[in-house]
MARNU-693692 format. One record per residue (C-alpha): x, y, z; residue in three letters. Coordinates in Angstrom, 2 decimals, always signed. Each point is the difference from the previous one (the first is absolute). Layout:
REM residues N
X:Y:Z:ALA;
...
REM end
This chain:
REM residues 137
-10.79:-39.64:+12.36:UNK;
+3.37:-1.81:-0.18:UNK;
+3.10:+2.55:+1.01:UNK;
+1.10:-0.35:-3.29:UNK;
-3.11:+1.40:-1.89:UNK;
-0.01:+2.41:+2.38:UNK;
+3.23:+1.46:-0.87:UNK;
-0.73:-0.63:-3.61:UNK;
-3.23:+2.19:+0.38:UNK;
+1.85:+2.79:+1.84:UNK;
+2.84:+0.26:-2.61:UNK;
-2.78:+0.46:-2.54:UNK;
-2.09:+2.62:+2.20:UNK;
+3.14:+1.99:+0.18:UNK;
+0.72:-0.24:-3.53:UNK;
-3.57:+1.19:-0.82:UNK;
-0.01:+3.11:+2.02:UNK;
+4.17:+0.51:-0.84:UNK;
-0.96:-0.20:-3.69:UNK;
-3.49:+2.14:+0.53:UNK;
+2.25:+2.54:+2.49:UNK;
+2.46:+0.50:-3.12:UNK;
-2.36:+0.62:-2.81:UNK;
-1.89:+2.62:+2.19:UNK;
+3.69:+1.26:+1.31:UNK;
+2.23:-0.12:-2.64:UNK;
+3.81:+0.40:+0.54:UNK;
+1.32:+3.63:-0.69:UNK;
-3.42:+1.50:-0.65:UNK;
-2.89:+1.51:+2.26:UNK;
-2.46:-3.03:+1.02:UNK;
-3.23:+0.65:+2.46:UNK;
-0.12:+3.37:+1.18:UNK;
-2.43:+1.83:+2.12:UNK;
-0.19:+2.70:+2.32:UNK;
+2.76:-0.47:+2.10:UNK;
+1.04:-3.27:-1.43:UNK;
+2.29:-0.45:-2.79:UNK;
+1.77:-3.16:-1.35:UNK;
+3.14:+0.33:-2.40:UNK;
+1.97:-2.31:-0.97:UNK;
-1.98:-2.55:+1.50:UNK;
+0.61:+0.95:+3.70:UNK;
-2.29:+1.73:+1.96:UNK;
+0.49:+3.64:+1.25:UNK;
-2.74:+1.03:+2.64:UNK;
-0.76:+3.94:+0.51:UNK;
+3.57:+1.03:-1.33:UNK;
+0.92:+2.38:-2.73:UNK;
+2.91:-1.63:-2.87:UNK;
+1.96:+1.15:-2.30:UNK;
+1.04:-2.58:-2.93:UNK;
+3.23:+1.60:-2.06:UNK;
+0.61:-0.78:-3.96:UNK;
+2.71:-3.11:+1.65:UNK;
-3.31:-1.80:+1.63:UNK;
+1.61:+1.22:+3.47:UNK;
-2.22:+1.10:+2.43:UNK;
-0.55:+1.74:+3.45:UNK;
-2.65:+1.04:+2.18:UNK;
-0.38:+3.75:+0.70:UNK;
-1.86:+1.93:+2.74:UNK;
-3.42:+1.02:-0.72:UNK;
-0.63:+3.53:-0.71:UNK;
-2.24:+2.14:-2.29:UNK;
+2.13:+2.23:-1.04:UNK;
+2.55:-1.54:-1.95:UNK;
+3.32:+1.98:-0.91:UNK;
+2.44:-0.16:-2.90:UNK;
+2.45:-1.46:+2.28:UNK;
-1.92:-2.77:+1.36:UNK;
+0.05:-1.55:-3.52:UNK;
+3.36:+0.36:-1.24:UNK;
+0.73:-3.15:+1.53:UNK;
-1.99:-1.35:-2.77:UNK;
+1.68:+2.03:-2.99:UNK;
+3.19:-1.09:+0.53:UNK;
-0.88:-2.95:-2.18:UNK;
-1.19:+2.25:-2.62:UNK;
-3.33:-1.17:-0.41:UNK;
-1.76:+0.43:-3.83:UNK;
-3.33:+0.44:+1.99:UNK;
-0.38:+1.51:+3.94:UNK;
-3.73:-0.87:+1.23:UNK;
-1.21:+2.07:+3.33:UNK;
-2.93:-2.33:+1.48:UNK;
-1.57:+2.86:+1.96:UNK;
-1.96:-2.34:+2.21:UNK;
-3.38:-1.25:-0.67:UNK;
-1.93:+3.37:+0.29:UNK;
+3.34:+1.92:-1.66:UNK;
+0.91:+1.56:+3.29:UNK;
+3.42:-0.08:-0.15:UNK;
+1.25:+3.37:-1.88:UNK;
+3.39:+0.06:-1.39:UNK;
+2.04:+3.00:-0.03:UNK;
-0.14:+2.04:-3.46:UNK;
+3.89:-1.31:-0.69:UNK;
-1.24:-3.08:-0.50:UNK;
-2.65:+0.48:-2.09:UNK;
+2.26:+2.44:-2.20:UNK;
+2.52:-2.72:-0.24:UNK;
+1.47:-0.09:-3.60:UNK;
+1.92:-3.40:+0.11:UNK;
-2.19:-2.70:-0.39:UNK;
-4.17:+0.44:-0.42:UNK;
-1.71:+0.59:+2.98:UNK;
-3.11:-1.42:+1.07:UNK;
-1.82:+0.97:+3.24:UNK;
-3.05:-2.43:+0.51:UNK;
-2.08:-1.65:+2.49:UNK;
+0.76:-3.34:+0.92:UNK;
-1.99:-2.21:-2.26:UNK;
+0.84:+1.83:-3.24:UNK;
+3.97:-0.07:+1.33:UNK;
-0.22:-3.31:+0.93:UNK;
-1.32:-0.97:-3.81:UNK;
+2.56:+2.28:-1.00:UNK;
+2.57:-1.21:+1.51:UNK;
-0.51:-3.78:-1.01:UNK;
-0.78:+0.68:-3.76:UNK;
+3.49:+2.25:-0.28:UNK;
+1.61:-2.79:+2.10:UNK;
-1.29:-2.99:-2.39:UNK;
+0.81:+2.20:-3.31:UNK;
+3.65:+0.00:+1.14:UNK;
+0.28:+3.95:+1.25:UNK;
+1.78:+1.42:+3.06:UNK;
-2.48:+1.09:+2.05:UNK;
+0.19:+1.30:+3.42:UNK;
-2.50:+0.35:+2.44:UNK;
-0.99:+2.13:+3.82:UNK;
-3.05:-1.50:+0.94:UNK;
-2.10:+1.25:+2.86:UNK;
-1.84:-2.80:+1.29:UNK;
-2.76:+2.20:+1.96:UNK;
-1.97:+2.96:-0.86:UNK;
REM end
């Protein structure tokens, strides 16, 4: 194969799987997830706990399963409409009854897939939704 096919070939490969990474990853939502694994905003985070504020900021967090009220204000500073708790894929993360009394915004404590879905249908409707997500358990 000429050099030039070649490179015309590999520009095309990498478009494909760009292209295929994006619709699968979409920017400022959840993509693939699994236990352990989670992609947001099209970047990969491996075996590490986020938080994603109102803003579209986000941070990684340490991993714990007992999650206090003042290891998400961080993420209602924004004033979310929505705050989703993704308790891990078994629900093993337990947050602290101040959070789950919260008056603010609605609460929602769920395991991963159903925050995940969540998460990306309040996104896509246009709502401020925040999100912890526990990416084990």
């Amino acid at each position: 194969m000429k050099p030039r096919t070649k490179l015309i070939v590999t520009l095309v490969g990498i478009g494909v799987i760009s292209t295929i990474w994006l619709v699968g990853n979409p920017p400022g939502r959840f993509g693939w997830c699994c236990f352990g694994y989670a992609t947001f905003n099209s970047l990969p985070r491996p075996v590490s706990d986020l938080q994603v504020r109102a803003d579209g900021s986000t941070r990684k967090v340490a991993k714990t399963h007992d999650l206090s009220f003042e290891q998400i204000e961080w993420l209602l500073d924004t004033k979310p409409e929505v705050l989703i708790i993704a308790a891990g894929w078994e629900g093993a993360a337990v947050p602290d009854q101040k959070i789950r009394e919260y008056k603010n915004c609605e609460v929602h404590i769920l395991k991963n897939n159903e925050a995940i879905d969540l998460f990306n249908r309040l996104k896509r409707s246009g709502k401020r939704v925040a999100i912890h997500y526990h990416s084990t358990c």
